[in-house]
Jmol script that loads the backbone (N, CA, C; Angstrom):
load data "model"
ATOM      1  N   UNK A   1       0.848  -1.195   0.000  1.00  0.00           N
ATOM      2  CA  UNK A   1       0.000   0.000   0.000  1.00  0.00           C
ATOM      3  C   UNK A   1       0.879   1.238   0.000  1.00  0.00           C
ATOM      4  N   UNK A   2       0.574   2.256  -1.153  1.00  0.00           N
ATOM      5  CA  UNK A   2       1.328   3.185  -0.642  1.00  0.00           C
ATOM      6  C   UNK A   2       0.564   4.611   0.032  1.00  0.00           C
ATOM      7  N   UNK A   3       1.359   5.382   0.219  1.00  0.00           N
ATOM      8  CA  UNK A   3       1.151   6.602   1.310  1.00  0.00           C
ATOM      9  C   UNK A   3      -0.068   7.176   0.352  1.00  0.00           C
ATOM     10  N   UNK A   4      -0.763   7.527   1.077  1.00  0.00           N
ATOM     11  CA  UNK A   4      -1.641   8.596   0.403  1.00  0.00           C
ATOM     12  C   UNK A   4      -1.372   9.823   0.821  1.00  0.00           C
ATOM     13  N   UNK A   5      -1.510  11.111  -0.008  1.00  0.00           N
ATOM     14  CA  UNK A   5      -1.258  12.194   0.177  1.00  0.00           C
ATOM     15  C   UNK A   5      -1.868  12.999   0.326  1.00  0.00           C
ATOM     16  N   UNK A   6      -2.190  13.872   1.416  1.00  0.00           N
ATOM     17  CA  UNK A   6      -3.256  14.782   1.227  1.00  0.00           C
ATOM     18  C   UNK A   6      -2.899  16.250   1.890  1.00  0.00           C
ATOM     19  N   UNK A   7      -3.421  17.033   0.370  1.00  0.00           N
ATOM     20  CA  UNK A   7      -2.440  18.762   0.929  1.00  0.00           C
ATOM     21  C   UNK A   7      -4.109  19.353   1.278  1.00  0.00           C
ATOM     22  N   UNK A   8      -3.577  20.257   2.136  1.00  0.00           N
ATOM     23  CA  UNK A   8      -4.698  21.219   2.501  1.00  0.00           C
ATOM     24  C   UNK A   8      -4.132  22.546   1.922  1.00  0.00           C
ATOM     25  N   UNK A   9      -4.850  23.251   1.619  1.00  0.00           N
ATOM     26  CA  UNK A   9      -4.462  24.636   1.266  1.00  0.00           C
ATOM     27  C   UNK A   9      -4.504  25.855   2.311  1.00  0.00           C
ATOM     28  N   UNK A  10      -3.777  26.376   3.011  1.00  0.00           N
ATOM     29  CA  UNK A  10      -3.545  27.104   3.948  1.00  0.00           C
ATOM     30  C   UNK A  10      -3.234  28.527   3.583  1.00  0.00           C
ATOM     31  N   UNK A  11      -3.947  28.896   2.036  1.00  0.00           N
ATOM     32  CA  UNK A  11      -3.333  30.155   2.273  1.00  0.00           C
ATOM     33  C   UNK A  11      -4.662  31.385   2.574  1.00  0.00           C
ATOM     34  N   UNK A  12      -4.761  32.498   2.400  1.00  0.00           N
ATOM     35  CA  UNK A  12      -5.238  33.823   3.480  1.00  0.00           C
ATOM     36  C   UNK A  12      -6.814  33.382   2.929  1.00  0.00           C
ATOM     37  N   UNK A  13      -7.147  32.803   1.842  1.00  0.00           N
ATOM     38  CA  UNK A  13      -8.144  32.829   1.456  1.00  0.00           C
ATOM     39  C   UNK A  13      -9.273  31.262   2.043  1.00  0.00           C
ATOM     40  N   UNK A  14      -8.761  30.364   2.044  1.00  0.00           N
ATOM     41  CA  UNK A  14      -8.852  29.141   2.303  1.00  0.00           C
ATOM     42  C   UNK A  14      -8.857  29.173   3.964  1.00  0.00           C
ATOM     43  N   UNK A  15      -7.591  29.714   4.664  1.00  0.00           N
ATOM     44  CA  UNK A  15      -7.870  29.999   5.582  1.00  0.00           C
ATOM     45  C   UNK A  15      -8.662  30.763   6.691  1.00  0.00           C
ATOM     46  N   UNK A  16      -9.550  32.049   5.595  1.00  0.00           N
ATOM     47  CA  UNK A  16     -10.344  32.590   6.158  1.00  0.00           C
ATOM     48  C   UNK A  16     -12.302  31.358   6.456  1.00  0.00           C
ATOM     49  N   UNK A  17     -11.761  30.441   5.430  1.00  0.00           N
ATOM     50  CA  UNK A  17     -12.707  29.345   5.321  1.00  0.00           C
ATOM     51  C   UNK A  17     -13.016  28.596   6.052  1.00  0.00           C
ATOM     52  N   UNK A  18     -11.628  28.236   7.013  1.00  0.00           N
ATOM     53  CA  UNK A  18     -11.765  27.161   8.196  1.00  0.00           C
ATOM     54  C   UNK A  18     -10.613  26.092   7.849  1.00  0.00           C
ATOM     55  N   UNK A  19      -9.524  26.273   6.582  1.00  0.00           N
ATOM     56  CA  UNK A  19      -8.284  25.406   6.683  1.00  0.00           C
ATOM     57  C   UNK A  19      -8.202  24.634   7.982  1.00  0.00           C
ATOM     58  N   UNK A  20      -7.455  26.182   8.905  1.00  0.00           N
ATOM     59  CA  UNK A  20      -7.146  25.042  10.709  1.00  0.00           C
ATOM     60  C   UNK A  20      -7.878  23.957  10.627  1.00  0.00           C
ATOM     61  N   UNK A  21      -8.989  24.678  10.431  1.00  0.00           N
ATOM     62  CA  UNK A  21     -10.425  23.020  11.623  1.00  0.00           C
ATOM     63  C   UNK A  21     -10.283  21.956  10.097  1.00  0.00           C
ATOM     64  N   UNK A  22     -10.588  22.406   9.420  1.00  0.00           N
ATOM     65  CA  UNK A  22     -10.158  20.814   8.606  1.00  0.00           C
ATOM     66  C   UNK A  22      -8.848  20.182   8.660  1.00  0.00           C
ATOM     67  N   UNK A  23      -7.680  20.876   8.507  1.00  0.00           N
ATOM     68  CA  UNK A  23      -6.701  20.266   9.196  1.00  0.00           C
ATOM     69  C   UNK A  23      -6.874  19.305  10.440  1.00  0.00           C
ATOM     70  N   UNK A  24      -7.371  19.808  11.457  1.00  0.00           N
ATOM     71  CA  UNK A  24      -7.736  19.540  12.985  1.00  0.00           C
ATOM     72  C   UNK A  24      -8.679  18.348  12.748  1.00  0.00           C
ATOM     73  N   UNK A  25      -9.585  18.597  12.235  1.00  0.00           N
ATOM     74  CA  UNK A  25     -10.538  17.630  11.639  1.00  0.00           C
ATOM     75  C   UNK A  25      -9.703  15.795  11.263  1.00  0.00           C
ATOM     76  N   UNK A  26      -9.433  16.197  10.008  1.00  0.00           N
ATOM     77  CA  UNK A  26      -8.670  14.834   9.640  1.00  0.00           C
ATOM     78  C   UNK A  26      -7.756  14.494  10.126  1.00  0.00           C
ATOM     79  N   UNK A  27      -6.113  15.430  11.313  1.00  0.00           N
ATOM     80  CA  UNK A  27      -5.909  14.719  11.987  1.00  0.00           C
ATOM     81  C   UNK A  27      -6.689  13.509  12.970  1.00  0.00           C
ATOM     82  N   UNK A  28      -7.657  14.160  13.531  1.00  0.00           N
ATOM     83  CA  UNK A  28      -8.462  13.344  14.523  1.00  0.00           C
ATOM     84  C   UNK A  28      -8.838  12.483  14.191  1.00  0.00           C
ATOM     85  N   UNK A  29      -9.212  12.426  12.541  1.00  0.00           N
ATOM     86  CA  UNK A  29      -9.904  11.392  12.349  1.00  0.00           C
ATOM     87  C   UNK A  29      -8.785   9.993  11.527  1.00  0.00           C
ATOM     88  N   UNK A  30      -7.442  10.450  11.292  1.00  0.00           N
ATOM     89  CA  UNK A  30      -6.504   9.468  10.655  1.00  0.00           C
ATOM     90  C   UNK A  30      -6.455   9.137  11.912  1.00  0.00           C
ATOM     91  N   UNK A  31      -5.527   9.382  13.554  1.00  0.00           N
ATOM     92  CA  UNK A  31      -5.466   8.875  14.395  1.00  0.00           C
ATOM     93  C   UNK A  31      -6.791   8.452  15.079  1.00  0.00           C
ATOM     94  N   UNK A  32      -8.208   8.480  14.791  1.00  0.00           N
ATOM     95  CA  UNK A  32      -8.658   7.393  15.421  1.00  0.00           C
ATOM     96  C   UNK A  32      -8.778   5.908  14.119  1.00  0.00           C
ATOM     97  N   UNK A  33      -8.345   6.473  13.370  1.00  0.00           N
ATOM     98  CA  UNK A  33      -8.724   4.640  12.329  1.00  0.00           C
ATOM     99  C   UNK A  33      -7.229   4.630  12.319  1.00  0.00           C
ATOM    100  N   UNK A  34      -6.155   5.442  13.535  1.00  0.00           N
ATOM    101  CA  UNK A  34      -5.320   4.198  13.511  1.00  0.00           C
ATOM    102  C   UNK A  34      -4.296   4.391  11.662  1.00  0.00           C
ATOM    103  N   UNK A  35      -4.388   5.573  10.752  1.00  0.00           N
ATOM    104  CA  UNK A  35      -3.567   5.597   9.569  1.00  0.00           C
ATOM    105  C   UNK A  35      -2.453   6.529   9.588  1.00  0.00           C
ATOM    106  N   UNK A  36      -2.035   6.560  11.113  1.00  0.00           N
ATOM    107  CA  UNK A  36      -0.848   7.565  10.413  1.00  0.00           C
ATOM    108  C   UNK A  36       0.189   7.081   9.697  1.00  0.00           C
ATOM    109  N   UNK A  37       0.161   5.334   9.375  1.00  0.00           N
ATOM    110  CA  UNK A  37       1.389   5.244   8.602  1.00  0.00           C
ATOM    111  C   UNK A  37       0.898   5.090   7.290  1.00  0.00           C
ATOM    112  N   UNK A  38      -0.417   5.532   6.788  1.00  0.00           N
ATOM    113  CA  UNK A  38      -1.173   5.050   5.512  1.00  0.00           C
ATOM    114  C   UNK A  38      -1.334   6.753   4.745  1.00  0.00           C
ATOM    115  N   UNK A  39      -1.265   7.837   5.683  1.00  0.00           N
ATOM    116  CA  UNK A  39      -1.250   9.263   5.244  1.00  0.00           C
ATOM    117  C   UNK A  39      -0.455  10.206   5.790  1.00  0.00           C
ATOM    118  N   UNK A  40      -0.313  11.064   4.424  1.00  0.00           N
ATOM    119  CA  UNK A  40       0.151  11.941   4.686  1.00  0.00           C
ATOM    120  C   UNK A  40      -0.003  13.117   4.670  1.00  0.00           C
ATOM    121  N   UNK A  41       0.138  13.983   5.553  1.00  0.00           N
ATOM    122  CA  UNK A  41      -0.826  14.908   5.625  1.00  0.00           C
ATOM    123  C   UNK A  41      -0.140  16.579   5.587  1.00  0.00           C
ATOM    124  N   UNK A  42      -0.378  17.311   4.022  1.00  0.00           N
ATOM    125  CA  UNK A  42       0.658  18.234   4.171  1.00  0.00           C
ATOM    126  C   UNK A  42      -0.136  19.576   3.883  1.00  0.00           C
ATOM    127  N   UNK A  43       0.699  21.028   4.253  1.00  0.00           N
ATOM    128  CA  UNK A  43       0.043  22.283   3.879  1.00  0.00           C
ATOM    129  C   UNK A  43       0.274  22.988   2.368  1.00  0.00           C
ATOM    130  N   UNK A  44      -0.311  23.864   2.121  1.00  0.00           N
ATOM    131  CA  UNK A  44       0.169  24.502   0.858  1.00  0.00           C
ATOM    132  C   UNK A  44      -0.164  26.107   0.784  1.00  0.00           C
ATOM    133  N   UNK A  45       0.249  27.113   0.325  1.00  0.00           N
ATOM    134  CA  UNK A  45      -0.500  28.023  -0.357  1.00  0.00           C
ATOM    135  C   UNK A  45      -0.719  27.893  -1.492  1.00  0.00           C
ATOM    136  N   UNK A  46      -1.720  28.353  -1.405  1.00  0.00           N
ATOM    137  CA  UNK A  46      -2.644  28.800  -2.597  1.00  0.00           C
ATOM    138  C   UNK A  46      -3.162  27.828  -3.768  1.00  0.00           C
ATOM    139  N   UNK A  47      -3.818  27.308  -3.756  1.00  0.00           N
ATOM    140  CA  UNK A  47      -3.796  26.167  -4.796  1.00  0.00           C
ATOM    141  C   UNK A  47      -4.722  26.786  -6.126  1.00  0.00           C
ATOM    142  N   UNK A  48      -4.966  27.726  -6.085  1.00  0.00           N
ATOM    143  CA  UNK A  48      -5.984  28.457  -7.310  1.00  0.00           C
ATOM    144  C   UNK A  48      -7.249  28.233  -7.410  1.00  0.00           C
ATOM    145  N   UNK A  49      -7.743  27.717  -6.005  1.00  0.00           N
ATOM    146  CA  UNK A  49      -9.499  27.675  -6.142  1.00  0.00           C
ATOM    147  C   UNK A  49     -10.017  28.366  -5.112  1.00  0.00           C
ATOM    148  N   UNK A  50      -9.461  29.498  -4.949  1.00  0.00           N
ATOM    149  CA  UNK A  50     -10.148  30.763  -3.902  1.00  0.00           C
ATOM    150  C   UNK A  50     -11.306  31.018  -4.241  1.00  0.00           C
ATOM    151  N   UNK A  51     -11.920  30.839  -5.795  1.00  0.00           N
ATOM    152  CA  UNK A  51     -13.383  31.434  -5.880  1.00  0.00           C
ATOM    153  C   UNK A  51     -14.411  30.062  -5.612  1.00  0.00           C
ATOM    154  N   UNK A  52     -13.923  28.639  -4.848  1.00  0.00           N
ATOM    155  CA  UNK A  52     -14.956  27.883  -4.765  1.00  0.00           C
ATOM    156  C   UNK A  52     -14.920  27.742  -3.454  1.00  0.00           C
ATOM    157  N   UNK A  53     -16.333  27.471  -3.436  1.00  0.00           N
ATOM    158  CA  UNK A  53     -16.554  27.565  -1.641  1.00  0.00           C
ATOM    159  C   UNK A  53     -16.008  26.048  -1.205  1.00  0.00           C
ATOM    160  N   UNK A  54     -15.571  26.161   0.483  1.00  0.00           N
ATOM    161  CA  UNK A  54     -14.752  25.516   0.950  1.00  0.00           C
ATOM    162  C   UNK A  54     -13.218  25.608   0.709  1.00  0.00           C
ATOM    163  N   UNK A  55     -12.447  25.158   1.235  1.00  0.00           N
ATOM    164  CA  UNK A  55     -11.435  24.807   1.485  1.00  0.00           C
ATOM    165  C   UNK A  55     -10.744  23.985   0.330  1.00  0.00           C
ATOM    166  N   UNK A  56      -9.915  24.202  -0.338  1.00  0.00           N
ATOM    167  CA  UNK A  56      -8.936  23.393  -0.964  1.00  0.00           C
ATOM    168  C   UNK A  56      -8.006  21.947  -0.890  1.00  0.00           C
ATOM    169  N   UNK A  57      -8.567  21.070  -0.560  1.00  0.00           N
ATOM    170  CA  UNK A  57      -8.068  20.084  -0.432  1.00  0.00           C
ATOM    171  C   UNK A  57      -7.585  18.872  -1.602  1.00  0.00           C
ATOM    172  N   UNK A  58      -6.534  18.366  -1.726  1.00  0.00           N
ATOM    173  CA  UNK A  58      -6.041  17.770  -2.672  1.00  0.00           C
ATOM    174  C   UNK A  58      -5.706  16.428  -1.982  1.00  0.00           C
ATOM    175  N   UNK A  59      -6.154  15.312  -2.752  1.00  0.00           N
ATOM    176  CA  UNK A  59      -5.909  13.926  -2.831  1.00  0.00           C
ATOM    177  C   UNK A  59      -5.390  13.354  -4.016  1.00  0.00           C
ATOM    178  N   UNK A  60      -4.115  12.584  -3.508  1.00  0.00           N
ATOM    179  CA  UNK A  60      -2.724  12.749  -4.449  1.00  0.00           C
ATOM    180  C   UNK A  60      -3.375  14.044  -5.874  1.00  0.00           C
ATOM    181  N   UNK A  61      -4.022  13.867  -7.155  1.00  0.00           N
ATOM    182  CA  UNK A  61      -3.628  14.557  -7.716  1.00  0.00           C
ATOM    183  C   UNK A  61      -4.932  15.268  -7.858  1.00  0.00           C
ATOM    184  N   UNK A  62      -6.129  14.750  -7.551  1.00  0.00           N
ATOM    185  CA  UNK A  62      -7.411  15.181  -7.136  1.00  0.00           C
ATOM    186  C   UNK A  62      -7.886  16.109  -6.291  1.00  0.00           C
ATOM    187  N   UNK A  63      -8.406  17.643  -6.631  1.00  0.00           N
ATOM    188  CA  UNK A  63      -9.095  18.425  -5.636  1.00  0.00           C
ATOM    189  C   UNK A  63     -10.196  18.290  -5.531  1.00  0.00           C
ATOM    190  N   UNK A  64     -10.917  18.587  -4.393  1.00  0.00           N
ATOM    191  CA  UNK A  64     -11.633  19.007  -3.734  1.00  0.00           C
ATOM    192  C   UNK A  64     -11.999  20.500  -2.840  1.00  0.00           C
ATOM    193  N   UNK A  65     -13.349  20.759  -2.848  1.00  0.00           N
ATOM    194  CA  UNK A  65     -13.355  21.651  -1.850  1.00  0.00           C
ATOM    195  C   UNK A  65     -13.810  21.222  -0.410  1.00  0.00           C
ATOM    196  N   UNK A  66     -13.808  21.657   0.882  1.00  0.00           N
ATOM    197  CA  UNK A  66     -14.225  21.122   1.676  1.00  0.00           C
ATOM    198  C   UNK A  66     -14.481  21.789   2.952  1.00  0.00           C
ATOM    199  N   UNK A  67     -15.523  21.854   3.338  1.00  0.00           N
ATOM    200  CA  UNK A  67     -16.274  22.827   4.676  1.00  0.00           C
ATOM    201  C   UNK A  67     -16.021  21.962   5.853  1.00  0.00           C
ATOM    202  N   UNK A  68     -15.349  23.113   6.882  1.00  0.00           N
ATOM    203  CA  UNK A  68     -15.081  22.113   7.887  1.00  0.00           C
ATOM    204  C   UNK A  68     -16.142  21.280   8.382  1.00  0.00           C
ATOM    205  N   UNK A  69     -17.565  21.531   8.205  1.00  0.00           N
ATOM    206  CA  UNK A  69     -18.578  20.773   8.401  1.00  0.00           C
ATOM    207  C   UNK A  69     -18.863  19.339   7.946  1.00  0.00           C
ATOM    208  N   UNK A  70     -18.015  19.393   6.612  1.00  0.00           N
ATOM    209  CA  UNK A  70     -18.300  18.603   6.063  1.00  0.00           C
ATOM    210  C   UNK A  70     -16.793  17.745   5.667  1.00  0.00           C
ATOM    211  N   UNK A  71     -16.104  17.909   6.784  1.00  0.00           N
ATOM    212  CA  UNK A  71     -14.680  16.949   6.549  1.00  0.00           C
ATOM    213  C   UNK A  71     -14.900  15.940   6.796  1.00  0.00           C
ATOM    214  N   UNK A  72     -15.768  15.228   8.113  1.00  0.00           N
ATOM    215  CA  UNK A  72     -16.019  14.021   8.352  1.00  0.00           C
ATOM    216  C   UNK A  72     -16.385  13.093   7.260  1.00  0.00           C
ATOM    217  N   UNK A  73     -17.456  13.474   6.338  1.00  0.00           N
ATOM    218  CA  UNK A  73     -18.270  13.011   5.332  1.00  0.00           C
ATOM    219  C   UNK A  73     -17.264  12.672   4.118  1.00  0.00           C
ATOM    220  N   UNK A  74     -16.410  13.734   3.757  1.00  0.00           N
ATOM    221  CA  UNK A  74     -15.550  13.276   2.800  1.00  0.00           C
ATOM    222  C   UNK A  74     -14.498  12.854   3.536  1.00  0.00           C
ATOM    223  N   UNK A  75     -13.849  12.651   4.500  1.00  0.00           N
ATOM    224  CA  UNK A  75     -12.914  11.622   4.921  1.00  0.00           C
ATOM    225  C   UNK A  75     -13.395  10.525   4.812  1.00  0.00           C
ATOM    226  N   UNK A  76     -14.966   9.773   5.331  1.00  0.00           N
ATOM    227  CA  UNK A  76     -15.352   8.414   4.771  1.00  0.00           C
ATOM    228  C   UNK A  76     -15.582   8.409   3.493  1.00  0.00           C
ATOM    229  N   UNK A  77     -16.558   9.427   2.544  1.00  0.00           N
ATOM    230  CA  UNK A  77     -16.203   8.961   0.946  1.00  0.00           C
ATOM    231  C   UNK A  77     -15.318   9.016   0.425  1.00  0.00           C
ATOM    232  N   UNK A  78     -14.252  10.094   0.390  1.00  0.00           N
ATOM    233  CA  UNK A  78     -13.507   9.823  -0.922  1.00  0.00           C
ATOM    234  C   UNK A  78     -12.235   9.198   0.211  1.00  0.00           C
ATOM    235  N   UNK A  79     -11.816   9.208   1.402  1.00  0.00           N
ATOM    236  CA  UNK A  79     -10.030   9.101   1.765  1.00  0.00           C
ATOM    237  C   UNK A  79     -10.823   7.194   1.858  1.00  0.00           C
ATOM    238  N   UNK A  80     -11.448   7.487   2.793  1.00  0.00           N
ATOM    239  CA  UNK A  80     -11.174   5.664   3.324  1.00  0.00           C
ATOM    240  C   UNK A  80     -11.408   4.940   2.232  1.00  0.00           C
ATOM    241  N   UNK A  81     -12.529   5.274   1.040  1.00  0.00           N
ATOM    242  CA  UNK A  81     -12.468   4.329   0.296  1.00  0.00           C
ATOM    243  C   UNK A  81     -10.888   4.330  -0.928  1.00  0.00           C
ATOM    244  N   UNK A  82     -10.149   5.441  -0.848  1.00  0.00           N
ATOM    245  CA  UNK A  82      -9.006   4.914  -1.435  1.00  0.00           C
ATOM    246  C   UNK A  82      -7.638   4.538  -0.527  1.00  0.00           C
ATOM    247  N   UNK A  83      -7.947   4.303   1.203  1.00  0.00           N
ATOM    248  CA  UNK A  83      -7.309   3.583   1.707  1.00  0.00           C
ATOM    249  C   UNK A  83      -7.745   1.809   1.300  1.00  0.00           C
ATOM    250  N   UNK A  84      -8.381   1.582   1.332  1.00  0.00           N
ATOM    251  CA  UNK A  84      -8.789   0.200   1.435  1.00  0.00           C
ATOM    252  C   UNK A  84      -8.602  -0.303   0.002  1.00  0.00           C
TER     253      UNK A  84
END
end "model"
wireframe off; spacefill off
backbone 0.3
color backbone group
């Protein structure tokens, strides 16, 4: 299995969105299923999707946007099903 990668976008815009708490978010949720050796979990500026709502999140080469509300929901659809 290899590492999965996942960047958050941390820059002024993304971060006015709630970056931290999704950060905060999917830590909590890799250490309770137990994947910190299955992800990886990194920051970025700016990834060029400031005009879509949510947060910028990238899986290996795949974005997403993502509301801290709604990190839980896409950590079980899109991360766990491409852990397994």
């Amino acid at each position: 299995m290899t590492n999965l990668e996942i960047t958050i976008c941390v820059g002024s815009s993304c971060h006015l969105k709630g970056s931290r708490d999704v950060i905060k978010i999917l830590e909590r949720l890799i250490s309770l299923h137990r994947l910190e050796d299955k992800i990886t979990l990194k920051g970025s500026f700016c990834m060029g999707e400031c005009s879509k709502n949510g947060v910028c999140v990238c899986v290996d080469n795949d974005r997403f946007n993502v509301a801290p509300l709604d990190t839980e929901l896409f950590f079980n659809d899109v991360i766990m099903k491409r852990i397994k």
